[in-house]
Each structure stands twice: as C-alpha cells, then as structure tokens.
C-alpha positions in Angstrom: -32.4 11.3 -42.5 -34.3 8.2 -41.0 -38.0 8.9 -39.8 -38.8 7.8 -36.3 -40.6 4.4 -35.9 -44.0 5.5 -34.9 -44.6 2.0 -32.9 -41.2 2.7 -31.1 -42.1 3.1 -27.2 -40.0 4.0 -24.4 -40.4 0.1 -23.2 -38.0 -0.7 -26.2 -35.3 1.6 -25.3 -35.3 0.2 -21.7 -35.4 -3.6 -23.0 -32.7 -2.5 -25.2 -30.5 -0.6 -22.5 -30.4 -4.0 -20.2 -29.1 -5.9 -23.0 -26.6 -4.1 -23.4 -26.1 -3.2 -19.8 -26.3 -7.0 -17.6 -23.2 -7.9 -19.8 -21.8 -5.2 -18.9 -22.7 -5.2 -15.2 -21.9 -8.9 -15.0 -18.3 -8.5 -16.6 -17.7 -5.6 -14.1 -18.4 -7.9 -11.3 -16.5 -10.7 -12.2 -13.1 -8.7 -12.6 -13.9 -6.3 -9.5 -14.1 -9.5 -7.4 -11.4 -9.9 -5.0 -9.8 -13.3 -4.5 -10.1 -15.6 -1.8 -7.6 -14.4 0.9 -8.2 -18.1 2.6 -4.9 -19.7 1.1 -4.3 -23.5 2.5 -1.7 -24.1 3.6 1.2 -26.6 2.1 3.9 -29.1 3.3 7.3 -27.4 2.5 9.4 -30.1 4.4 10.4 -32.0 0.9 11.3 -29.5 -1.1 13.5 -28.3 1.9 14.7 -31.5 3.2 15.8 -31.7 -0.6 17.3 -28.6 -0.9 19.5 -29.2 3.2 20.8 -32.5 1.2 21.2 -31.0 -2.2 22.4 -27.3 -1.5 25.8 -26.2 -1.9 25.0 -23.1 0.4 22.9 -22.9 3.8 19.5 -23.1 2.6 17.4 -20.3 4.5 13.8 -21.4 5.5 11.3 -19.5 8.5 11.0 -20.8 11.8 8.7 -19.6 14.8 6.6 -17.6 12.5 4.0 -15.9 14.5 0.3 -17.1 14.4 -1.3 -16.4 11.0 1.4 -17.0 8.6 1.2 -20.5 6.5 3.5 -21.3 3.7 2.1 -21.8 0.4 4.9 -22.4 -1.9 8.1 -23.8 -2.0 10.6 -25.6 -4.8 13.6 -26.6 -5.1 15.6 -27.6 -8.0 19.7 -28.8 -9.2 21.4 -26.7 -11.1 20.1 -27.7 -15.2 17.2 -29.5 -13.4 13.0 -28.4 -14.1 12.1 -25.5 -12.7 9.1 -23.8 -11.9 9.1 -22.1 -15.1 9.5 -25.8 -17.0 13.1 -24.2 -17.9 16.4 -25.4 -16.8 17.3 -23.9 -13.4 20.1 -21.8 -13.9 21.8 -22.6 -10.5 20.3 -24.6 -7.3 17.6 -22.9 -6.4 15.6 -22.6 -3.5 12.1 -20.9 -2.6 9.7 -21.0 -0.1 6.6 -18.4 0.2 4.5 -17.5 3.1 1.4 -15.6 3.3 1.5 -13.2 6.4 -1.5 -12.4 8.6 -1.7 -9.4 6.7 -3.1 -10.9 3.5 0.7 -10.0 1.7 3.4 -12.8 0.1 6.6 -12.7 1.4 9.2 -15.2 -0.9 13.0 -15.9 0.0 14.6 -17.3 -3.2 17.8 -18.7 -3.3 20.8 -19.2 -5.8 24.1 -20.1 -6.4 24.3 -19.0 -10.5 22.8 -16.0 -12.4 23.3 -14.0 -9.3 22.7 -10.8 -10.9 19.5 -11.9 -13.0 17.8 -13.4 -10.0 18.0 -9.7 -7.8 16.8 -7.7 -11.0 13.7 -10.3 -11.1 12.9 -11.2 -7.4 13.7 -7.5 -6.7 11.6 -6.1 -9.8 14.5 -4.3 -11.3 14.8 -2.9 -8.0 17.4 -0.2 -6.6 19.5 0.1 -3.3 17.8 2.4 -0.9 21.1 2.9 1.5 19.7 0.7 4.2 21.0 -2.4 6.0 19.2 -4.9 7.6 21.1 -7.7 10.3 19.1 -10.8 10.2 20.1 -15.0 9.8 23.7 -13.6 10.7 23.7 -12.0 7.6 23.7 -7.8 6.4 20.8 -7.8 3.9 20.9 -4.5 1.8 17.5 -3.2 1.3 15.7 -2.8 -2.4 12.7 -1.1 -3.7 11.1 -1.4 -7.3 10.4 1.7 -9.0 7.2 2.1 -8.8 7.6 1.6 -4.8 5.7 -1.4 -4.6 8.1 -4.4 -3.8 10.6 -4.3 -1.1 13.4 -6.4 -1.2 16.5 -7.5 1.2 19.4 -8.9 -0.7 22.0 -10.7 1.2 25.2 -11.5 -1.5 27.7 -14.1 -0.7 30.2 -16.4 -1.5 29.0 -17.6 -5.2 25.1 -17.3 -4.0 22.2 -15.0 -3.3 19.7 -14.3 -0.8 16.7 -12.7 -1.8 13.8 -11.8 0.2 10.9 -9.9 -1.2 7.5 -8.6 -0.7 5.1 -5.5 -1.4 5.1 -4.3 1.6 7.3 -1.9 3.7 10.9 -2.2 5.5 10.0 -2.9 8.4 7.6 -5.7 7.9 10.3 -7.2 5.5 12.6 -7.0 8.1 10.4 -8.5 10.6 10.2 -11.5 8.0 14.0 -11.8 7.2 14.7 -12.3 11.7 12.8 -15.1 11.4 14.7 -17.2 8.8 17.5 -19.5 10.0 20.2 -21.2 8.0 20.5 -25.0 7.9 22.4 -26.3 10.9 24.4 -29.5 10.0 
C-alpha cells in the first residue's frame, strides 16, 4: 500500500481537480450551446423556375406565407442528374424548405420515381394516422414517425409524390400545406 506524500497539500488536489474539470466544463458548454435560430434567408426562384420548366408534374412551392417564415433551402434536379446527396436523383425532384416563425423546418419534397422510398425517408418511416387533410386541391393523408416527432402529409398521384414534413403537430402542418399552390401554366 502507497504511503501518503507528506508534502501533498489540499492546494494540489484543487489544482489537480480544475485540470481535469475546465475541459470538462468547456466541452459541456460547447455541445449544450444552442444554434443560431437567425437563418438568412435564400433566393428559391431558380431552382423553382427550373423545376416549372423542367417538371413533369405541378411543382408545389408556398405563397403568401405569413410574416416570419423565410425559405432556406430549395433544389431541384432531372431524373439521373446530381442531387443533393451527390447521387443520381432517382426521379425529378423538387424541394424547397422554410423556417417558420416558430423556430421549426417545414420541407415539401417532390418526385415522380421511387415513390415509395421517398415517403419512408421524408416521412421517417412514418405510419398513417387515419387523417385527411384538403389543401393545393389535393387530399394529403397524414403521417407520423414512431417516435412521434415528424409529422408528415402525403399527397400520392398520378406517377408522383407530395411530401410535406416537419416536427411539429397536425395542425401547424396543415396550416403549411394551405399555403402551397401548384404551378399555373
């Protein structure tokens, strides 16, 4: 058994303790921080006046979004073309993301391929809850994630998707999908 140092003082123990401890205190701090909820603001009119020329469906896109939303992300891409992923699209796709006044991400993806795979991702493996939503002259059924998260509305048509998701509630999703308006040629 180790003797104790007799020039050991309490001053040690303490010097030790905050070496160990400000790293520790410091990495706390940095992953604790929450983000900045100040989002700018992008330009969405190329990707979507590419996807009105391109798009073999109506393309969907907001309009007369209260005060406080901003989009921050769209894309569009041809079927076999880049997408965000740096993969081949697997359909045309469309996607445009707002932030809403209430801090959350709503998305509205589009396709005309992979119909199936695109609700089980957007929708995060999501299941029907039973309820129908009326909105861009569409019937959206309503999805929610397992974990209760991530609502989704998915409107299927002929040979494309709808998809629009956030993690929020129904009725704010709903709210969301009224606003959206197909392309008017």
């Amino acid at each position: 058994m180790a003797r104790p140092n007799p020039k050991s003082r309490a001053k040690d123990m303490f010097l030790s303790m905050g070496v160990l401890l400000v790293p520790l205190v410091l990495v706390i701090a940095f992953f604790t921080m929450n983000p900045d909820e100040n989002v700018a603001a992008i330009d969405i009119a190329p990707d979507l006046q590419r996807a009105e020329a391109e798009a073999p469906y109506p393309v969907l896109r907001a309009e007369s979004l209260p005060d406080g939303w901003k989009p921050v992300r769209s894309a569009w891409a041809k079927d076999g073309t880049k997408w965000i992923d740096n993969k081949p699209a697997d359909g045309n796709t469309w996607m445009a993301g707002y932030m809403g006044p209430d801090g959350v991400y709503y998305g509205i993806e589009q396709r005309d391929r992979g119909v199936d795979n695109v609700v089980r991702r957007v929708t995060r493996e999501g299941q029907e809850t039973g309820h129908t939503v009326d909105a861009a002259g569409m019937q959206w059924q309503s999805y929610e994630s397992a974990d209760g998260r991530t609502t989704s509305l998915v409107a299927k048509r002929d040979g494309w998707v709808a998809v629009v998701s956030a993690d929020t509630n129904l009725d704010a999703i709903s709210s969301f999908a009224t606003t959206l308006a197909p392309v008017v040629e």
